[in-house]
N, CA, C and O atoms as CSV, one atom per row, in Angstrom:
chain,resi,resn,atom,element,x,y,z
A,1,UNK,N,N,-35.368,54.376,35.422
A,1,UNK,CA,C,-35.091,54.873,34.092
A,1,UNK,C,C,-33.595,55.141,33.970
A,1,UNK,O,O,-33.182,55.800,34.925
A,2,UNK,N,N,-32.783,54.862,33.186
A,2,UNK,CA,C,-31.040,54.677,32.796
A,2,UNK,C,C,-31.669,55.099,31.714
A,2,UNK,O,O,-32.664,54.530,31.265
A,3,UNK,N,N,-30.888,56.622,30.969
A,3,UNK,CA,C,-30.566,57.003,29.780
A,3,UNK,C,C,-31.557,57.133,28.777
A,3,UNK,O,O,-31.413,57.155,27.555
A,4,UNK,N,N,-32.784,57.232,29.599
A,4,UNK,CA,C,-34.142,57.937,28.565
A,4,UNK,C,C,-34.908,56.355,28.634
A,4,UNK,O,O,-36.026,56.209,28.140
A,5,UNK,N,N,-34.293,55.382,29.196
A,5,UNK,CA,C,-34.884,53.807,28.848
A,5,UNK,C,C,-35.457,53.315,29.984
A,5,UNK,O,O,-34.508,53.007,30.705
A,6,UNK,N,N,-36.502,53.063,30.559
A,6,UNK,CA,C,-37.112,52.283,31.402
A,6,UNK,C,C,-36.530,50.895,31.769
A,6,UNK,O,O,-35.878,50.628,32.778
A,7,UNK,N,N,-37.000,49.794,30.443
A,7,UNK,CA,C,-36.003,48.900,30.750
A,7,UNK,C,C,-35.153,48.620,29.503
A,7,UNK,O,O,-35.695,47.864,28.696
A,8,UNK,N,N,-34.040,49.034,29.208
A,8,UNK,CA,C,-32.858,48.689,28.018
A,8,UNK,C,C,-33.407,47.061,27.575
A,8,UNK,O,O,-33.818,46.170,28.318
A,9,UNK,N,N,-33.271,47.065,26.386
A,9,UNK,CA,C,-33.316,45.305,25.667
A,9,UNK,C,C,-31.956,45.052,25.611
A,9,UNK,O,O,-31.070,45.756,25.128
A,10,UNK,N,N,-31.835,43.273,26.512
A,10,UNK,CA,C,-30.792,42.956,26.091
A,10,UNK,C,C,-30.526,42.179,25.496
A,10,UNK,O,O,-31.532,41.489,25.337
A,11,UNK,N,N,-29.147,41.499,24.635
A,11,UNK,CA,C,-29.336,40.668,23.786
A,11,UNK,C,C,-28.913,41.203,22.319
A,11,UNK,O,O,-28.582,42.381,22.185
A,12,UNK,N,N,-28.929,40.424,21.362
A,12,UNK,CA,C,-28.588,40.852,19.949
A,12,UNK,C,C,-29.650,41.768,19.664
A,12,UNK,O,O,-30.795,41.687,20.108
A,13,UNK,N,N,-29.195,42.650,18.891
A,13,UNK,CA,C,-29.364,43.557,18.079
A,13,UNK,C,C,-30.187,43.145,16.627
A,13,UNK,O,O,-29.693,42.279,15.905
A,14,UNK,N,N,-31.711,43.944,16.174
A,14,UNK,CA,C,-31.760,43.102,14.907
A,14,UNK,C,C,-31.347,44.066,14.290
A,14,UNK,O,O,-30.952,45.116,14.796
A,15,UNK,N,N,-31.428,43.655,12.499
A,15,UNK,CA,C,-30.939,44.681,12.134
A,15,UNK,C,C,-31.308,45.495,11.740
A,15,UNK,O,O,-30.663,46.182,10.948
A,16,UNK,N,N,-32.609,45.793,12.155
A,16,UNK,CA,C,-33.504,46.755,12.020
A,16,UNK,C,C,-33.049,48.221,13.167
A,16,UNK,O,O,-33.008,49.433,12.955
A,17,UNK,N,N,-32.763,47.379,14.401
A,17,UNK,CA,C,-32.310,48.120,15.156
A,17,UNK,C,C,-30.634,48.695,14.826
A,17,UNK,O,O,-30.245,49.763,15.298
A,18,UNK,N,N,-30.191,48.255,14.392
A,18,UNK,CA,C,-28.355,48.517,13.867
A,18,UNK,C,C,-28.847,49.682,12.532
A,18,UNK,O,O,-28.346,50.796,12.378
A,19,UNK,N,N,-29.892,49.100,11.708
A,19,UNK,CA,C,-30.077,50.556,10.556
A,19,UNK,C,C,-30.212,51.453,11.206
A,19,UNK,O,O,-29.391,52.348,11.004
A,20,UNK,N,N,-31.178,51.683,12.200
A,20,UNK,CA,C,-31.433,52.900,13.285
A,20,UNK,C,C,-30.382,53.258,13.584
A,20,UNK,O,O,-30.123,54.440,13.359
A,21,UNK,N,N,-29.810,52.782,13.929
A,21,UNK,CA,C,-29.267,53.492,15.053
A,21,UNK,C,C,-27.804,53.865,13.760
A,21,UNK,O,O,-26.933,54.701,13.999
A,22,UNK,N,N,-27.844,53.254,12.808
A,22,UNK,CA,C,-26.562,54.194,11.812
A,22,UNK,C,C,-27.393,55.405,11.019
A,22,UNK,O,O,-27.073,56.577,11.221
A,23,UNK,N,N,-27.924,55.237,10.573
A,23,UNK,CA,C,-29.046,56.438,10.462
A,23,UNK,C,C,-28.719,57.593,11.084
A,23,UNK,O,O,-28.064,58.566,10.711
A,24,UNK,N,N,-29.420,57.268,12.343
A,24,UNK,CA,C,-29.092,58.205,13.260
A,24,UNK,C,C,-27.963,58.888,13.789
A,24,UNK,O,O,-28.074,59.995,14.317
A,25,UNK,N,N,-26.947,58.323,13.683
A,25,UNK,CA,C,-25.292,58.674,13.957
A,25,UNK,C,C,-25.282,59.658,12.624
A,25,UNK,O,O,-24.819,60.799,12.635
A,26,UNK,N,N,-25.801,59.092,11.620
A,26,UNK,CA,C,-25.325,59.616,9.990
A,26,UNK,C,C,-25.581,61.181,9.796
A,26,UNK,O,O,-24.931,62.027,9.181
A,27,UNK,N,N,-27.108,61.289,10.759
A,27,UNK,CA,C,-28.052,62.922,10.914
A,27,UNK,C,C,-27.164,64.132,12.385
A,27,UNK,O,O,-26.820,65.313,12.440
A,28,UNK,N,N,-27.121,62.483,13.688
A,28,UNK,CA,C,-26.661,63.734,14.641
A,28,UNK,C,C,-25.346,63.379,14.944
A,28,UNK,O,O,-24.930,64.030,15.902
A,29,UNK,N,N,-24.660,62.711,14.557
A,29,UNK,CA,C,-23.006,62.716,14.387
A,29,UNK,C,C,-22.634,61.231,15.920
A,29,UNK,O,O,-23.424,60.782,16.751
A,30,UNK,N,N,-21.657,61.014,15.769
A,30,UNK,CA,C,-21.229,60.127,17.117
A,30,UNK,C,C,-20.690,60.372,17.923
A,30,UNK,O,O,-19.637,59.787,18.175
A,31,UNK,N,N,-21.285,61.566,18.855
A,31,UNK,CA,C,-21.035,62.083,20.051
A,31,UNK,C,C,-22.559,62.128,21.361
A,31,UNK,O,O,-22.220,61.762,22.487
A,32,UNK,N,N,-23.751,62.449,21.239
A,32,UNK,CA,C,-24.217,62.455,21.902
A,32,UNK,C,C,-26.137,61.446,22.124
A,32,UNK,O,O,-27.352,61.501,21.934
A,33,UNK,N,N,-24.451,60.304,22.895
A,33,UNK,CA,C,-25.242,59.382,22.934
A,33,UNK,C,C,-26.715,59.529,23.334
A,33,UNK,O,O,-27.674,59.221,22.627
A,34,UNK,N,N,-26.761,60.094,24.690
A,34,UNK,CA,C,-28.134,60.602,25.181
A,34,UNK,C,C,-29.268,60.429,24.488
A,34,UNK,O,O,-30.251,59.707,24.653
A,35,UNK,N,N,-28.849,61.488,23.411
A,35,UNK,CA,C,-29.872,62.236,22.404
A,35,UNK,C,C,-30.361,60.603,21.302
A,35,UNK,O,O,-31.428,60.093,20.962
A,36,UNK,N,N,-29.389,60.392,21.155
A,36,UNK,CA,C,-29.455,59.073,19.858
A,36,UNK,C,C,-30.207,58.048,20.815
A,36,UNK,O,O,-31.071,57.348,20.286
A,37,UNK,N,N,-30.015,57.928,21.881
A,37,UNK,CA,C,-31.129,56.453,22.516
A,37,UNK,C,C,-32.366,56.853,22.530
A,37,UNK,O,O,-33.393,56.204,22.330
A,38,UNK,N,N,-32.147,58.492,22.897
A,38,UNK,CA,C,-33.655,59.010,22.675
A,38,UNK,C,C,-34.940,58.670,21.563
A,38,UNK,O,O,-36.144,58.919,21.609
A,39,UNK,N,N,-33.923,57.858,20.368
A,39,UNK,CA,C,-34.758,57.505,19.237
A,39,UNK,C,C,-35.113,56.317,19.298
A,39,UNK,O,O,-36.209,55.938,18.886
A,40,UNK,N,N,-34.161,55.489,19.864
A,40,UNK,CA,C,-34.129,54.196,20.069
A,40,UNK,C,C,-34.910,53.379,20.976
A,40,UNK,O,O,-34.255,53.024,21.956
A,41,UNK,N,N,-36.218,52.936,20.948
A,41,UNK,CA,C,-37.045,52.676,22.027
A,41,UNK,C,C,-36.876,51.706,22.896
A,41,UNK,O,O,-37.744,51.425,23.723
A,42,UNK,N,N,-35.668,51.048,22.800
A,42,UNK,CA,C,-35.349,49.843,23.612
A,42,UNK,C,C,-34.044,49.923,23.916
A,42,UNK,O,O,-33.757,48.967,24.636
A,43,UNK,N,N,-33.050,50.663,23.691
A,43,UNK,CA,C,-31.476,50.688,23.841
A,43,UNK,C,C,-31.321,52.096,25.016
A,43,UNK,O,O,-32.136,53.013,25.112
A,44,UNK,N,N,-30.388,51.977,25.608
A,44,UNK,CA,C,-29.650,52.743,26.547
A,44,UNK,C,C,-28.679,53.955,25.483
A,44,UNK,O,O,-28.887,53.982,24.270
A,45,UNK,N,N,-27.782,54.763,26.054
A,45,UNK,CA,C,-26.808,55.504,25.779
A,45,UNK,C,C,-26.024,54.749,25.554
A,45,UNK,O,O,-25.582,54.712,24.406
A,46,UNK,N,N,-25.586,53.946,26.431
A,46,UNK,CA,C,-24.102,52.962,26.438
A,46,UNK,C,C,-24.137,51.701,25.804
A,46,UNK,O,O,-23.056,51.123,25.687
A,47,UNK,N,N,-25.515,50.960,25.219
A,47,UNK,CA,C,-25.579,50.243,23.970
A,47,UNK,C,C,-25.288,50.874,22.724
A,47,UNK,O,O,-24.367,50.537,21.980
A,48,UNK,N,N,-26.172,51.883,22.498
A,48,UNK,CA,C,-25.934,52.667,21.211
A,48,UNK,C,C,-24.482,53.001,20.986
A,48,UNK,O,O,-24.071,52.820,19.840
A,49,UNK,N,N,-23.605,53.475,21.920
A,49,UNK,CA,C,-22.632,54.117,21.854
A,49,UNK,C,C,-21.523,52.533,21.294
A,49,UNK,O,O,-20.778,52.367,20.329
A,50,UNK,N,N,-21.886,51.719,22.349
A,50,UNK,CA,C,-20.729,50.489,22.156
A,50,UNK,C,C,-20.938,49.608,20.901
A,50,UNK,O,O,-20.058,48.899,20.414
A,51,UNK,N,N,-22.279,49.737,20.405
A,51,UNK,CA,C,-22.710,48.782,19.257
A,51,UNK,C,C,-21.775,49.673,17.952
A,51,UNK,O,O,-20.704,49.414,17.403
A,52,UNK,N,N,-22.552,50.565,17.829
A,52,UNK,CA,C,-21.419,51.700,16.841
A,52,UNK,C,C,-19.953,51.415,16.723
A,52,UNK,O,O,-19.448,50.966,15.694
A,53,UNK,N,N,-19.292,51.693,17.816
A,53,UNK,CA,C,-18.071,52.140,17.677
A,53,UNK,C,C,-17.189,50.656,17.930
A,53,UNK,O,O,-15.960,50.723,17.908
A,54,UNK,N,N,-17.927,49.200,18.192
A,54,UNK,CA,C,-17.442,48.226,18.786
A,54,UNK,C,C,-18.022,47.642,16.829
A,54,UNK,O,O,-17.265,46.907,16.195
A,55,UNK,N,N,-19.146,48.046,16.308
A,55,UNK,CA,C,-19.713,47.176,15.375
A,55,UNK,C,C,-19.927,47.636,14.021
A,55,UNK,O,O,-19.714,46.960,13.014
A,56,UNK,N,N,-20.350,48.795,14.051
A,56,UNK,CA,C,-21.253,49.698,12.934
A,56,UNK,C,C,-20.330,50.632,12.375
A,56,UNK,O,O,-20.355,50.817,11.158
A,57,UNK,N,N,-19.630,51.162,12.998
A,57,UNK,CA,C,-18.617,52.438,12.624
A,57,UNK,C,C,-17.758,52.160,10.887
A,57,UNK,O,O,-16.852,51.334,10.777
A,58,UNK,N,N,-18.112,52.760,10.035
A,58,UNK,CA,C,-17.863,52.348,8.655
A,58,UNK,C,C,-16.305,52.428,8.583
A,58,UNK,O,O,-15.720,51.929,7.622
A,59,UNK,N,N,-15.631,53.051,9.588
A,59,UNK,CA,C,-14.080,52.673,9.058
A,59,UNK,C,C,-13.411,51.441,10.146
A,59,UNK,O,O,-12.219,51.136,10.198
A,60,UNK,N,N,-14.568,50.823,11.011
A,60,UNK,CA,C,-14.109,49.503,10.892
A,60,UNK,C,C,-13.665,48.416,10.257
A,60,UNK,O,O,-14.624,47.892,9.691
A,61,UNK,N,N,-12.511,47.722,10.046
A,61,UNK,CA,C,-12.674,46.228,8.950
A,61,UNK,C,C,-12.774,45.045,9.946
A,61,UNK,O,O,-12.257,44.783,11.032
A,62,UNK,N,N,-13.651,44.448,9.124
A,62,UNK,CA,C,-14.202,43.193,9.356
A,62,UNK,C,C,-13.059,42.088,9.187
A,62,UNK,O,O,-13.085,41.071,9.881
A,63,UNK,N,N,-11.857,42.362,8.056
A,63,UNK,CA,C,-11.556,40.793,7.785
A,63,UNK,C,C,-10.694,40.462,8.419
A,63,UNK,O,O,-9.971,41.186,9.103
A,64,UNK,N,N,-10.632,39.185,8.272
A,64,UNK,CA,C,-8.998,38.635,9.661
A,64,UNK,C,C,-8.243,39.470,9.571
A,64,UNK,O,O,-8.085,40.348,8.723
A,65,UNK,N,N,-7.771,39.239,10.401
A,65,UNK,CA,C,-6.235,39.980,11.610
A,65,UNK,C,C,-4.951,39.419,10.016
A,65,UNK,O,O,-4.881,38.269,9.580
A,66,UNK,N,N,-4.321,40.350,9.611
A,66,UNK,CA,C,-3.264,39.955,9.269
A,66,UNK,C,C,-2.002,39.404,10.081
A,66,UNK,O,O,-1.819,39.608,11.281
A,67,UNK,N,N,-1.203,38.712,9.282
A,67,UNK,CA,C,-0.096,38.172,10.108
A,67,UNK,C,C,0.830,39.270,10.467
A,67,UNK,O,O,1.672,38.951,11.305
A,68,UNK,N,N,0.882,40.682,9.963
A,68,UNK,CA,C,1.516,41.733,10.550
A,68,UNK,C,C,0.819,42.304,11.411
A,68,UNK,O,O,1.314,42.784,12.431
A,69,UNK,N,N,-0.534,42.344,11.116
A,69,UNK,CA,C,-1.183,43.348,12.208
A,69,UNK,C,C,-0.739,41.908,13.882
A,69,UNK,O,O,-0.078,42.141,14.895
A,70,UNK,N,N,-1.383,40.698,13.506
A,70,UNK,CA,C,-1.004,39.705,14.471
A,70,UNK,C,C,0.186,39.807,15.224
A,70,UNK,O,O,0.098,39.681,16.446
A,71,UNK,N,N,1.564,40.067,14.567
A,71,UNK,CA,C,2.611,40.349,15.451
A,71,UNK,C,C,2.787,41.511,16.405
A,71,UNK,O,O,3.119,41.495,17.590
A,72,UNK,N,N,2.304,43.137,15.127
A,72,UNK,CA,C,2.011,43.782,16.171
A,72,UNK,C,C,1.183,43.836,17.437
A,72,UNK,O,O,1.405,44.276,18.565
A,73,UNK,N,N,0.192,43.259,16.887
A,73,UNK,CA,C,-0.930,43.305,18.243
A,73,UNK,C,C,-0.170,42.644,19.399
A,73,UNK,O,O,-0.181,43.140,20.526
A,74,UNK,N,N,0.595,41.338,19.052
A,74,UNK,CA,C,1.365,40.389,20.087
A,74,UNK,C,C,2.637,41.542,20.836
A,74,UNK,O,O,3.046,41.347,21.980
A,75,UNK,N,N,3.017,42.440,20.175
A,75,UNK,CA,C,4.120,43.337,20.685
A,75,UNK,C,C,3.529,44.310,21.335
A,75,UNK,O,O,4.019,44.533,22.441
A,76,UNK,N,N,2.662,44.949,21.031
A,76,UNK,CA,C,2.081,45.790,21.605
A,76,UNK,C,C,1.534,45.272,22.898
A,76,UNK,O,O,1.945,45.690,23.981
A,77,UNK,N,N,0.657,44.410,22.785
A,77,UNK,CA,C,-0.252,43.512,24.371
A,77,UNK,C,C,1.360,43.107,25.076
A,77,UNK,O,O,1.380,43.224,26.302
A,78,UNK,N,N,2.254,42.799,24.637
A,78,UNK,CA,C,3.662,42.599,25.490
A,78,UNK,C,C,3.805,43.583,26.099
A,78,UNK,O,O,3.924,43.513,27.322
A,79,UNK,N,N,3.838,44.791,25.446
A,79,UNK,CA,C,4.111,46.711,25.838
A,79,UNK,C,C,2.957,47.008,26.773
A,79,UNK,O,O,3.304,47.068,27.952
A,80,UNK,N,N,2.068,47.146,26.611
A,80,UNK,CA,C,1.138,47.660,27.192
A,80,UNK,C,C,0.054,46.496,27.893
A,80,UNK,O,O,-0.984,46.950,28.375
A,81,UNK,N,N,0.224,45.427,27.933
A,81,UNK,CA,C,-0.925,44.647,28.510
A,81,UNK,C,C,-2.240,44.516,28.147
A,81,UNK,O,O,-2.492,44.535,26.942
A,82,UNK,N,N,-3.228,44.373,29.023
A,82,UNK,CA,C,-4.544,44.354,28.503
A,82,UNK,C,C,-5.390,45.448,28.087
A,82,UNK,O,O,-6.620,45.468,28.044
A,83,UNK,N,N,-4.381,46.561,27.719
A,83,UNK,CA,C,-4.738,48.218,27.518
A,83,UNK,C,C,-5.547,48.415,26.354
A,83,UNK,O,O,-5.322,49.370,25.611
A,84,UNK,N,N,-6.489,47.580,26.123
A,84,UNK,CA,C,-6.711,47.474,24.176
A,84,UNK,C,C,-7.211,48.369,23.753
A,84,UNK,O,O,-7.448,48.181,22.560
A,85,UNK,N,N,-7.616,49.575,24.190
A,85,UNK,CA,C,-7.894,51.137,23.104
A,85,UNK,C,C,-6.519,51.740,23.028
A,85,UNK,O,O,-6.381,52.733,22.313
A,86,UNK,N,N,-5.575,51.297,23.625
A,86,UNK,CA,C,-4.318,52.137,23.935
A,86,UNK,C,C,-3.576,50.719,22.627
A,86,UNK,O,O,-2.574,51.132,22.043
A,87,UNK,N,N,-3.801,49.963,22.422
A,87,UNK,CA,C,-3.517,49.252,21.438
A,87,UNK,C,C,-4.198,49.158,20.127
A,87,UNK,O,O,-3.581,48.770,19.135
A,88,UNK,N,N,-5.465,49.503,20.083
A,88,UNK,CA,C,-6.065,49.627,19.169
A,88,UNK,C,C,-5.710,51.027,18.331
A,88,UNK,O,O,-6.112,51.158,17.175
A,89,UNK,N,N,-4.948,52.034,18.980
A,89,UNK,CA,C,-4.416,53.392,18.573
A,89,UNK,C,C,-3.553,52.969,17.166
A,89,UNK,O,O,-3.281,53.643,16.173
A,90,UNK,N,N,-3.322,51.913,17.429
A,90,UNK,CA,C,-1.491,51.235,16.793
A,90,UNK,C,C,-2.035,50.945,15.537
A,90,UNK,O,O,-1.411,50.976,14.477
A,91,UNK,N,N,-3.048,50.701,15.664
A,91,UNK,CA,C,-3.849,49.366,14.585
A,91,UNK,C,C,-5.254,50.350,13.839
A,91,UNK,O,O,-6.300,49.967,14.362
A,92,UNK,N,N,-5.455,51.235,13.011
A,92,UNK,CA,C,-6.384,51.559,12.539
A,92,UNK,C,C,-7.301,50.233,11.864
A,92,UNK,O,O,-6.996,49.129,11.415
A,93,UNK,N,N,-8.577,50.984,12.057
A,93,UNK,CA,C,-9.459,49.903,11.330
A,93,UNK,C,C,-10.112,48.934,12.601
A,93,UNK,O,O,-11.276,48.539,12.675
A,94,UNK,N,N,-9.243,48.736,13.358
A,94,UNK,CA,C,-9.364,47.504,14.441
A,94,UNK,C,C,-10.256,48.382,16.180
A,94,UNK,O,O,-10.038,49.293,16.978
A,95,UNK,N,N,-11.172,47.409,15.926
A,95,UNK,CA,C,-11.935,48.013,17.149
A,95,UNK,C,C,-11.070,47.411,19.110
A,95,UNK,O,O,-11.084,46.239,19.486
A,96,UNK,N,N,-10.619,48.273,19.725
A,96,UNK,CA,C,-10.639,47.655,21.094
A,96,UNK,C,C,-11.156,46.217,21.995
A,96,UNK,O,O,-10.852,45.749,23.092
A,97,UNK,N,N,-11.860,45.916,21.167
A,97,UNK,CA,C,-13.120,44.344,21.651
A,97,UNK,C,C,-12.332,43.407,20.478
A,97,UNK,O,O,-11.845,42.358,20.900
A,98,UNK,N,N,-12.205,43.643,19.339
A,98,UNK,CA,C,-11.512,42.677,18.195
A,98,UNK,C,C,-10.239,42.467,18.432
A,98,UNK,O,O,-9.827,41.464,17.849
A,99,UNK,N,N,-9.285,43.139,19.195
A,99,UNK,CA,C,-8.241,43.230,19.889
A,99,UNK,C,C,-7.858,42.308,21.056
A,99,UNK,O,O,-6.893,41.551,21.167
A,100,UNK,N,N,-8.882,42.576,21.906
A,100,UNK,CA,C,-9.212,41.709,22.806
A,100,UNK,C,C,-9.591,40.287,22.411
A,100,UNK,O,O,-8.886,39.318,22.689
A,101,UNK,N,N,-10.596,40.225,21.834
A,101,UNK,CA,C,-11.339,38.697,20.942
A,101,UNK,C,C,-9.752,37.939,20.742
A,101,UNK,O,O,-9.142,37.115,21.424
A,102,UNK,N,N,-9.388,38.766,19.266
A,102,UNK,CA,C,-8.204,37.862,19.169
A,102,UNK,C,C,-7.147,37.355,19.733
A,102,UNK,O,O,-6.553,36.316,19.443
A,103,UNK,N,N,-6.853,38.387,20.835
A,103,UNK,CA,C,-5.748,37.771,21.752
A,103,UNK,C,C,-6.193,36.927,22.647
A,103,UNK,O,O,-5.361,36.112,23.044
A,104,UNK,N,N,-7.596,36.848,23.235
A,104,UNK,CA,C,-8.542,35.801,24.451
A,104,UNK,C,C,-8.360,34.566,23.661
A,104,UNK,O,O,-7.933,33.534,24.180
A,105,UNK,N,N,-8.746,34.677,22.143
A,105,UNK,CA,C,-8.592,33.461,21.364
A,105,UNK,C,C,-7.355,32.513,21.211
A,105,UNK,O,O,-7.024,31.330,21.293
A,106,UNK,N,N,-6.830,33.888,20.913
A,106,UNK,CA,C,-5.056,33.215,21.311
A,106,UNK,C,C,-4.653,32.161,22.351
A,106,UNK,O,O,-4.233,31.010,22.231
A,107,UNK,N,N,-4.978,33.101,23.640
A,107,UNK,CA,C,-4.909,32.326,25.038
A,107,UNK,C,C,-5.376,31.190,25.351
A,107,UNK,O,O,-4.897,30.269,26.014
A,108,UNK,N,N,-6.422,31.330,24.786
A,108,UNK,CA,C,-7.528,30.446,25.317
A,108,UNK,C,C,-7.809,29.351,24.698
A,108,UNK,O,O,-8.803,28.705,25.029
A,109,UNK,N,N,-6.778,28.837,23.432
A,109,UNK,CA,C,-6.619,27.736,23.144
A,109,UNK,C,C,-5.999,26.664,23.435
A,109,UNK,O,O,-6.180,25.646,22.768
């Protein structure tokens, strides 16, 4: 048993499970993960926690990377390296993993 879960589901998320689990953030706030998987009959602490704050979190934005946020992000990953919550500080709106995404994308073309 890990985090109230026997065996965690892995894999996408439906979005049945993503309403839950914002719901639930909405009643007991986004701090104690524990308690919130407790509702969740197939997710861990550390899904709930990363889906949220990586996916769900309402002052996330979704739309492309601007060409300013793009330079900064490129100056910053120069400054600090692969540090991306310590870069994502720079950049409101922008999750640590979207940070990452775009610069892997970068590279990796």
């Amino acid at each position: 048993m890990r985090n109230g879960v026997l065996s965690p589901k892995k894999g996408p998320w439906t979005p049945e499970e993503s309403q839950r689990l914002v719901t639930l953030v909405r009643l007991m706030g986004p701090q104690d993960w524990v308690s919130i998987a407790s509702f969740m009959s197939s997710r861990n602490a550390k899904q709930c926690r990363e889906r949220y704050h990586q996916n769900l979190d309402p002052s996330l934005r979704h739309d492309p990377i601007s060409e300013d946020e793009a330079r900064a992000i490129m100056d910053l990953y120069g400054r600090y390296g692969t540090a991306w919550a310590r870069i994502a500080e720079h950049l409101p709106g922008r999750s640590d993993n979207a940070i990452k995404n775009y610069v892997n994308g970068l590279v990796n073309k």
